[in-house]
C-alpha positions in Angstrom: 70.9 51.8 75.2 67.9 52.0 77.7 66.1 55.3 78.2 67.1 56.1 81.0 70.3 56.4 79.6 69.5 58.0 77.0 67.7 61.0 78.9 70.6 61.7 81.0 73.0 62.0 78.0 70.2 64.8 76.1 69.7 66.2 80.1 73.9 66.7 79.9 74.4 67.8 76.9 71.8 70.8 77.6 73.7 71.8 81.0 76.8 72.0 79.1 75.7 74.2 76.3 74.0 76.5 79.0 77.5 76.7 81.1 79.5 77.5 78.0 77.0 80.6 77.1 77.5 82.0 80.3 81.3 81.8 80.4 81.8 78.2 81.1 85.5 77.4 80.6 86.9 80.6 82.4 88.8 80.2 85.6 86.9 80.7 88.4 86.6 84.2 89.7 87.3 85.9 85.8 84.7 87.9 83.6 84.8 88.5 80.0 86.4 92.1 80.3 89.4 90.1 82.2 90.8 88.7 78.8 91.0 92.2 77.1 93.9 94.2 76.2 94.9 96.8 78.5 93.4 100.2 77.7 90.7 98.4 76.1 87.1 98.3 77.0 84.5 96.4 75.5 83.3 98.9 72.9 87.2 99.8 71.7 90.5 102.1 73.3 90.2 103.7 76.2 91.2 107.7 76.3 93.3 108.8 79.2 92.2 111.0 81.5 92.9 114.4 80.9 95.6 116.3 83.2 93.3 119.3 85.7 93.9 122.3 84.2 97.3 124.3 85.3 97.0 127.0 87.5 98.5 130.3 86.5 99.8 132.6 89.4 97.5 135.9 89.0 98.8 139.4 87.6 98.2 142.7 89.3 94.8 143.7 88.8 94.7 146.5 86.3 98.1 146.8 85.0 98.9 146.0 81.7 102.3 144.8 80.5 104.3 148.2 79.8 103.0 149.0 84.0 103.6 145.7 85.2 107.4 145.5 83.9 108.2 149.1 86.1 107.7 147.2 89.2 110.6 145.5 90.5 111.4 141.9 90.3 112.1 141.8 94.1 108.9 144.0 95.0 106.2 142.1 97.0 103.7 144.7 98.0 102.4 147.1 95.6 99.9 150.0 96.6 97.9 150.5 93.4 95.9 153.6 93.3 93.7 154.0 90.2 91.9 157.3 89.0 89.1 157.1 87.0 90.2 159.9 84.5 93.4 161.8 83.6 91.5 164.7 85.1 89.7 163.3 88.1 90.7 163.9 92.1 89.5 160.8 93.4 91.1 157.6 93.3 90.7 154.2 93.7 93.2 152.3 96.1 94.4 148.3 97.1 97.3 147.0 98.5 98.6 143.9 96.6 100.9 141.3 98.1 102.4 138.4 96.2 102.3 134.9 97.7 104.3 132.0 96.1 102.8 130.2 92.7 99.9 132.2 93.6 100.6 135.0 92.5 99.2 138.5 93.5 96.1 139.0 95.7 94.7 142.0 97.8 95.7 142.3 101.1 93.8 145.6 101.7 90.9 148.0 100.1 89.9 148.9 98.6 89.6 152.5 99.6 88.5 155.7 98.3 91.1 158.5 97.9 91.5 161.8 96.8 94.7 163.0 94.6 95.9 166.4 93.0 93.4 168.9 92.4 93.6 168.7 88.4 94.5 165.0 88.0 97.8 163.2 86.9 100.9 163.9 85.0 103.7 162.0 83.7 105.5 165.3 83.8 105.1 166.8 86.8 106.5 170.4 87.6 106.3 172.2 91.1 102.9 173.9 91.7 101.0 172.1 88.7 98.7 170.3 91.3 98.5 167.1 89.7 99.8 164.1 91.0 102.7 162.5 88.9 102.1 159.1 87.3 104.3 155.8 87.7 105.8 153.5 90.2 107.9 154.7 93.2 109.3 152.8 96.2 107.8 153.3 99.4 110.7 153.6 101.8 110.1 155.9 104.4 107.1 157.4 107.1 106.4 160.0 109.7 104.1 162.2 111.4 103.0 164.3 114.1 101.7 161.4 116.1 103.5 158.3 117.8 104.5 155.3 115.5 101.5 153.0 115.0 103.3 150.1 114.4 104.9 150.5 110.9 107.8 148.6 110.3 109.2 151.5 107.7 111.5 154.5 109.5 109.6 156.5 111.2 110.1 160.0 111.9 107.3 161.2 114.9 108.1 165.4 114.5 105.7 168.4 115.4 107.1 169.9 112.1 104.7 167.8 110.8 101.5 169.7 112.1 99.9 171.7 108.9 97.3 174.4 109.1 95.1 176.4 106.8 92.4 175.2 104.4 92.5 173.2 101.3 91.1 173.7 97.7 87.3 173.1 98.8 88.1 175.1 102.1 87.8 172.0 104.0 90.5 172.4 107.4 93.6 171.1 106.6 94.7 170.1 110.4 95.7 166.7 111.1 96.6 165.7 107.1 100.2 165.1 108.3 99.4 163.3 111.4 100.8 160.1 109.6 103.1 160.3 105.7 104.4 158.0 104.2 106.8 159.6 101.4 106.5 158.5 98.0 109.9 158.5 96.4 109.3 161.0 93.7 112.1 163.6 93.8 113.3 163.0 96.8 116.2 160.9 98.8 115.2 157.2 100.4 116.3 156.6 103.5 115.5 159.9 105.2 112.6 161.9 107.0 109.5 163.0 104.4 111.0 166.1 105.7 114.1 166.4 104.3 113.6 168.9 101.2 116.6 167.3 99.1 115.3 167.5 95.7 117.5 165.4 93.0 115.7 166.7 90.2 115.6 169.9 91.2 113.5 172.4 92.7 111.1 173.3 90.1 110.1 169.4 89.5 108.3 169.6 93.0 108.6 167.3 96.3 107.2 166.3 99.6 104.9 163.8 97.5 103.3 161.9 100.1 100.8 159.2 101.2 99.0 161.3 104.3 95.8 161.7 105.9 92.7 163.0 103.8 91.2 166.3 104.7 88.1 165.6 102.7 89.4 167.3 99.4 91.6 167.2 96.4 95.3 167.5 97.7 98.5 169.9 95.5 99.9 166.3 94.5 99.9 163.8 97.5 97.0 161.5 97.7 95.5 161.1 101.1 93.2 158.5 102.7 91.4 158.3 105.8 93.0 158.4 109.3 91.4 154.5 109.7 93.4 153.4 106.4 96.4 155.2 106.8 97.0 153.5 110.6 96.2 150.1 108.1 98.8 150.7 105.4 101.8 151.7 108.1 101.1 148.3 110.2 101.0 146.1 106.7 103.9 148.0 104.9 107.5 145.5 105.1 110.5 147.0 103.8 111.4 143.3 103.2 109.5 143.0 100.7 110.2 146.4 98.7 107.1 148.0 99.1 106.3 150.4 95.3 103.2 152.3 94.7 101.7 152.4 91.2 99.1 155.0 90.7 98.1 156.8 87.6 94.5 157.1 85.6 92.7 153.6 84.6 93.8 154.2 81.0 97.6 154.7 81.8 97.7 151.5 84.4 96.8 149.3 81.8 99.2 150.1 79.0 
C-alpha cells in the first residue's frame, strides 16, 4: 500500500466517525426528537395541557341561597334594594338582568333611596311605617304625568297628585308623578289605585316604587324623578320583572 493510500483511508475513516456523531445515518430532513414516542420529550412524558378554567354564570349580588330561591325561575330582571340596617330609611338600589350562561349583571344603579320611616318588616301591618321585606312582582305603573316609555300598564290619572308634607316636613308634591306598584297586598293587573286588599285591610297597601321627596316614605321606597323615568323605560313584563328588597343581613340568608 503506498501512502498516499494510506492517508486517504485514515482522512475517511475520520469523516465518517464525525458524520455518525452528528446524526449521520438519519434520513435526510429528521432530528433526534423525530424517532421518539409520541407524548414524549427528550427529558420523559409530556403532561397535557390543562382545560381554561370553566366559567360559572354569576349569582345576584347580595342574596344568599334562602333569597335567591324566592325569585322565580322565569324572572329576568330583579330590582334589588338593600338597607343598610333593619332600622335604617335609606337604601341601596340596582337593577339586575340575566343574560344567557352569563348569568346576572347590573343593568342600572346603583341609586340611593329612601324607604319607611322605621325600617323593614317581614310582618308588615297598616300604619307600622316600615317597609315589608321579600320578593314581589313588579306588574303594574302609573302616575300623574304622561307615560315615559314603560312597557308595563300604565295608568296616567290626576288621582295620582299628593299633597302635604312628609316625616322631615319636606313637600310631598310630585312623589306620585310616576308608581310603579309593588305587589304586596294588592291585585296584579290593575291601576296602583285600585285599593283591593287580599290580605285585608289592616295588612296595609298602595306599596309602591314612586318619586322621592327627599325623606323617609310610610312604606314605599322612592327614588329620584331621573331614576324613576330610567326604571319605567328598562322594566319588560317579558321578562317577569320582581323586586327584592329587605336589610343587608336578611338578603343574604
Amino acid at each position: 500500500m503506498t501512502v498516499r493510500k494510506a492517508l486517504a483511508l485514515v482522512i475517511g475513516a475520520v469523516v465518517c466517525t464525525g458524520l455518525l456523531g452528528t446524526g449521520c445515518g438519519r434520513p435526510p430532513g429528521t432530528s433526534s426528537l423525530d424517532s421518539q414516542t409520541p407524548g414524549t420529550s427528550a427529558s420523559g412524558p409530556v403532561s397535557p395541557r390543562p382545560a381554561p378554567p370553566r366559567a360559572f354564570p354569576r349569582p345576584l349580588p347580595g342574596l344568599g341561597p334562602t333569597t335567591r330561591a324566592r325569585v322565580p325561575d322565569a324572572t329576568r330582571q330583579v330590582l334589588v334594594v338593600t338597607g343598610a340596617t333593619e332600622t335604617s330609611s335609606r337604601a341601596r338600589v340596582v337593577l339586575y338582568e340575566q343574560r344567557p350562561a352569563r348569568g346576572w349583571r347590573a343593568v342600572a344603579g346603583p341609586w340611593p333611596a329612601h324607604n319607611g320611616l322605621r325600617g323593614w318588616t317581614d310582618d308588615h301591618w297598616a300604619g307600622d311605617l316600615h317597609t315589608p321585606t321579600g320578593v314581589f312582582r313588579l306588574s303594574d305603573a302609573g302616575g300623574r304625568l304622561p307615560d315615559p316609555g314603560t312597557r308595563l300598564p300604565y295608568d296616567q290619572d290626576p288621582e295620582f297628585a299628593v299633597s302635604g308634607t312628609g316625616h322631615l316636613g319636606e313637600p310631598l308634591e310630585g312623589s306620585f308623578d310616576y308608581v310603579i306598584a309593588i305587589d304586596y297586598n294588592r291585585v296584579p293587573g290593575t291601576t296602583p289605585l285600585d285599593k283591593t286588599r287580599p290580605l285585608g285591610e289592616d295588612r296595609g297597601g298602595g306599596v309602591w316604587i314612586h318619586v322621592d321627596h327627599d325623606g323617609p316614605t310610610n312604606a314605599c321606597v322612592s327614588l329620584s324623578e331621573e331614576h324613576m323615568r330610567t326604571l319605567l323605560t328598562t322594566l319588560d313584563p317579558d321578562k317577569e320583572p320582581v323586586v327584592v328588597m329587605g336589610p343587608e343581613s336578611v338578603l343574604a340568608q
